[in-house]
N, C-alpha and C positions, 0 to 999 in steps of 0.2 A: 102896637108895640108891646104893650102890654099883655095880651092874648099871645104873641111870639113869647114871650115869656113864660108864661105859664105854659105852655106846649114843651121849652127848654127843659124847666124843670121838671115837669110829668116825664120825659126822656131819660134826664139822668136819675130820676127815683129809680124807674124800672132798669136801667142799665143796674144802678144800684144793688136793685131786690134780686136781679138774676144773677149775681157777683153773686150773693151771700146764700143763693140759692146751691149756686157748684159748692161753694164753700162747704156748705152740710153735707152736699152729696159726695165731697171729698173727704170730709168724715168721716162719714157712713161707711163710706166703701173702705178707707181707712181700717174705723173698729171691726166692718166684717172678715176683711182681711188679716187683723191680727189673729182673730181666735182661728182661723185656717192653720196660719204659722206657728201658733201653740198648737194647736193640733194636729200641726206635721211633726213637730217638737215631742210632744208625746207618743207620738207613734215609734218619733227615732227612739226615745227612750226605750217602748215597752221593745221594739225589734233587739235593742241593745243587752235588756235582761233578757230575752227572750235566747238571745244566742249566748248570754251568760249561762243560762241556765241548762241552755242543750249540751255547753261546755264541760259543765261541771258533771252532767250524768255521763257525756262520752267520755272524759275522764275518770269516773267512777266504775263504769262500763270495764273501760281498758283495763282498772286496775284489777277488778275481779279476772278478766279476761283472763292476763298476764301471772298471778296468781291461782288460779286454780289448778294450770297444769302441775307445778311446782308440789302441788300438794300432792294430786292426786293423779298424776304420769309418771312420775318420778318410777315408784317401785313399778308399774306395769315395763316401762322402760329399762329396769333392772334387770326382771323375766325376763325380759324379752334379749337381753345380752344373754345371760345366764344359759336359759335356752336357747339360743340361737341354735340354729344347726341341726337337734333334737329333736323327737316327738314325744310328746309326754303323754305317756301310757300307765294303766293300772295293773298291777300285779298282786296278788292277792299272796299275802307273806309267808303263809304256809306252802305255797305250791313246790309240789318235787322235784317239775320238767325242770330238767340241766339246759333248756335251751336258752338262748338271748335273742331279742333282736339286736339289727344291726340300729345304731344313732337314733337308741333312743334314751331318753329320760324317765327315772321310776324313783317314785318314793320308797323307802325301804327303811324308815323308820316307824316302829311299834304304834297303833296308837294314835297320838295326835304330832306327835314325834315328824317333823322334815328332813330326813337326813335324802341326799338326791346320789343317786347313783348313775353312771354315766356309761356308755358300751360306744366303741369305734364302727368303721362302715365293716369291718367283720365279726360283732358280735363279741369282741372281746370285751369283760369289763376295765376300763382302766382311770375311772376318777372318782369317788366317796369325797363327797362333803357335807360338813351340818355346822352351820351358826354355832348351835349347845348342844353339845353330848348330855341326856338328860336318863340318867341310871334308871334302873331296869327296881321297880319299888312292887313286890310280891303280895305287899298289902293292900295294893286295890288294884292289881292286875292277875290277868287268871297265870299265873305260873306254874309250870308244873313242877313233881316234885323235883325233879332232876336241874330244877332251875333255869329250865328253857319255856319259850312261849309256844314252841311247837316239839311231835315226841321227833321228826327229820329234819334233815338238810337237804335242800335240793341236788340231784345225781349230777352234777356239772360234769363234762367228761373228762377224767383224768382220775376222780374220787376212787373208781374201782383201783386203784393200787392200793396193796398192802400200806406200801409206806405213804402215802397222801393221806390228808384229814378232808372232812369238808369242811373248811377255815371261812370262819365271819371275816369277813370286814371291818365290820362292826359287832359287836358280840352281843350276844341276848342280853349277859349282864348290863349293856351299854345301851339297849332298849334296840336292839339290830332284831329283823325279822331275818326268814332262813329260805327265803326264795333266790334262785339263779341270780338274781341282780345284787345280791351279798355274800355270796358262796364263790371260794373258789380253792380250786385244788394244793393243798397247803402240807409242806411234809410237817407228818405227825407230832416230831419231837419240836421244832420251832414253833408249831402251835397252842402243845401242850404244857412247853417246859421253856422254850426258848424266848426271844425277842417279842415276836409277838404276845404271846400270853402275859409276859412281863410289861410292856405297854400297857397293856387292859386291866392290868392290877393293880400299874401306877395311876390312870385315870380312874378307878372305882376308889382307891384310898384317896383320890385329893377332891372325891363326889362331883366329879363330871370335869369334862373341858368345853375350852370354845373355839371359834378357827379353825374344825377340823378339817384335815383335807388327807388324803389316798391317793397314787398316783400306782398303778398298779404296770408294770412292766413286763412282755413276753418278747420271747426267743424268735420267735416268728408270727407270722398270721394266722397262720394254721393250728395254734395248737390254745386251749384253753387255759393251760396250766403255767401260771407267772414264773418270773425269772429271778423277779427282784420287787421288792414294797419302797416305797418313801411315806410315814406316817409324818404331818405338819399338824401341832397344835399348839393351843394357849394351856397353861397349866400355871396356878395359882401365878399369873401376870407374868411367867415365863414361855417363849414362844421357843417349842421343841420341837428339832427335826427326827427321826426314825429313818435310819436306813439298813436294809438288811436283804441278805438274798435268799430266796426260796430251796432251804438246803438246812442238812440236818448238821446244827450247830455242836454237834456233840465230836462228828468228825472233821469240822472247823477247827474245834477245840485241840485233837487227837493231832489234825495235821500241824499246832501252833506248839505242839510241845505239853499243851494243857490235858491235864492227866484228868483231872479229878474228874467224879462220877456225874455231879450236876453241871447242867448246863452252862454257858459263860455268864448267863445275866444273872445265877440261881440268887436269891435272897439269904439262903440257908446259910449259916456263920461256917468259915472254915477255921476251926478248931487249932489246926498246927498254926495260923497265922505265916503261911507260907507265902512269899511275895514275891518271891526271888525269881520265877519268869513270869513280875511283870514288872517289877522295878528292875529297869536293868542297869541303873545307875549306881544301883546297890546301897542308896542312902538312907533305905526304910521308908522313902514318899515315893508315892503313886500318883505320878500326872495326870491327866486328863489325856494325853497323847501317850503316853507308856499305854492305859488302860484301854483305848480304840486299836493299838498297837497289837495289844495281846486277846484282840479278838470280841473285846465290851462294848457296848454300845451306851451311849448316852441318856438320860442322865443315871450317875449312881446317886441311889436316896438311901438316907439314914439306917435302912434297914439291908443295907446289904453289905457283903460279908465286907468287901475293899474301903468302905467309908471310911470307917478313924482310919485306914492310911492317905486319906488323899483331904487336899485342903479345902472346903466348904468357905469361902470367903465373906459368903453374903448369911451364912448361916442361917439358910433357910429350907435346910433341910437336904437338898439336892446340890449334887457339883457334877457341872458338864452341862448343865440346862443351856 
C-alpha cells in the first residue's frame, strides 16, 4: 500500500513538472512572440513614415512641377500667340530692297529696341507694335547728321511718285530703322507737315510712349501703298487713338473751307485768331467734335494754335486725348 503510494505521488509530481514545464514554454513563446508583434509594429510604423515621407516629396515635387510652368511658359506661351501664324525673320535695318515677305514677323526696332512689325499672306505691311517707344538718343548712337540711322529708306513700290515720301512707321527720331518692314509709301505733305509727323512730335515732346500699335490699311491686295493709318498709344497715362487717311491734308483742308497755308494739325499760332469755320456755334469755344469736324485730329496740346479756345478739363496739357 504504501509503495502504491509513493508510485501515486512520483505520478502527480511529474504530471506536476510537465504542467509547469508548458507553462514556461507558453511563456517563451509568449515573450518570443511579443517582440515579432513590436516588430511588425515598427515596421508598420517606419512603412507609415516611409510613405509620409514619399508624400511630402510627391507633394513637393508637384508643387515645383505646377509652378515652374507659370514662371517660365508663361511669356514663351505669349510668343507663341504673338507670333502665331508668322515667321520670324531677320532683316538687317538699313536694307533698300522694297520687297516684303508674305506672314512674316521682323524686328524693326534700332538697336536693342523690339518694336515687331507684321505683313499679310500678300506682303503687305499692316501691323507695328512695341511695348515702349524708346527715342532715338544721338549721344551714344551712331546718328547721322541729318538725324537718321541710315543716309535711305527702303524703294517700297509706290515711293517713286513725286508726291509719295518713304514714311516710317515708326521714325528714326522714335528709334525706327528704314528697311521694307517700316517703310511705306506716304503722301509727302501728311508726313512732313501733317497728322503723322504731328504724332511723332507729340511722342518725342512727352519722351516716348507705350502700348504702341499701327494698323496699316490698303485699297486692295495688290498695291503697296496705304489708304488709311490707325496710330493706338499710351501717352503720359492717356491711351490715344490716330486716325487719318493717306492723302494730302492741305487739300483736305482746301476742300473743308480751311484756307490757311499750314497744315490742319500745324502747331504754328494763327495770329488773326480766326475760329469762325471751326466754331460753328459762334460762341468763341471749340469742341472737340466742331475741331474733328473741321478736319483736326486728336489730341490738341498746349502748343497749338486752337488750345486756349477749347477747354482742357483735366489740365494736363492736352484736350481730345
Amino acid at each position: 500500500m504504501k509503495k502504491t503510494m509513493n508510485y501515486l505521488i512520483l505520478l502527480l509530481t511529474i504530471i506536476f513538472m510537465a504542467g509547469c514545464t508548458n507553462a514556461e514554454d507558453s511563456s517563451i513563446t509568449n515573450v518570443e512572440t511579443d517582440p515579432k508583434e513590436v516588430a511588425t509594429v515598427e515596421t508598420n510604423d517606419n512603412n507609415e513614415k516611409e510613405e509620409t515621407v514619399t508624400m511630402d516629396v510627391d507633394e513637393r515635387v508637384v508643387e515645383e512641377t505646377t509652378s515652374v510652368p507659370v514662371v517660365k511658359e508663361t511669356p514663351t506661351q505669349q510668343n507663341n500667340e504673338l507670333f502665331s501664324g508668322y515667321e520670324l525673320i531677320v532683316v538687317d535695318g538699313g536694307d533698300l530692297s522694297g520687297y516684303r515677305e508674305p506672314n512674316v514677323a521682323v524686328d524693326i526696332g534700332y538697336g536693342d529696341r523690339e518694336y515687331w512689325a507684321f505683313t499679310n499672306e500678300y506682303g503687305q505691311l499692316v501691323r507695328v507694335i512695341a511695348d515702349e517707344i524708346i527715342l532715338q538718343d544721338d549721344s551714344t548712337e551712331p546718328v547721322l547728321s541729318s538725324g537718321r540711322y541710315y543716309s535711305d529708306e527702303a524703294k517700297v513700290p509706290g515711293v517713286e511718285s513725286d508726291v509719295l515720301d518713304e514714311g516710317h512707321i515708326i521714325a528714326d527720331s522714335l528709334g525706327g530703322v528704314s528697311n521694307a518692314y517700316n517703310i511705306t509709301p506716304q503722301d509727302s505733305t501728311l508726313n512732313r507737315h501733317g497728322d503723322q509727323a504731328y504724332m511723332e512730335r507729340v511722342i518725342r515732346d512727352a519722351g516716348g510712349a507705350t502700348n504702341f500699335e499701327a494698323i496699316i490699311t490698303y485699297p486692295n491686295t495688290e498695291t503697296q501703298i496705304p489708304s488709311s493709318y490707325q496710330y493706338t498709344y499710351t501717352l503720359m497715362g492717356n491711351r490715344i487713338v490716330d486716325t487719318f487717311d493717306n492723302v494730302n491734308p492741305d487739300k483736305v483742308n482746301e476742300s473743308l473751307g480751311l484756307t490757311d497755308s499750314e497744315p490742319s494739325n500745324s502747331t504754328s499760332s494763327n495770329t488773326n485768331g480766326d475760329i469762325s469755320s471751326v466754331d460753328t456755334n459762334g460762341n468763341g469755344q471749340v469742341t472737340i467734335k466742331e475741331a474733328k469736324a473741321a478736319g483736326f485730329s486728336m489730341p490738341i496740346t498746349s502748343d497749338h494754335w486752337l488750345y486756349p479756345y477749347m477747354r482742357d478739363n483735366d489740365n494736363d496739357g492736352m484736350v481730345g486725348e
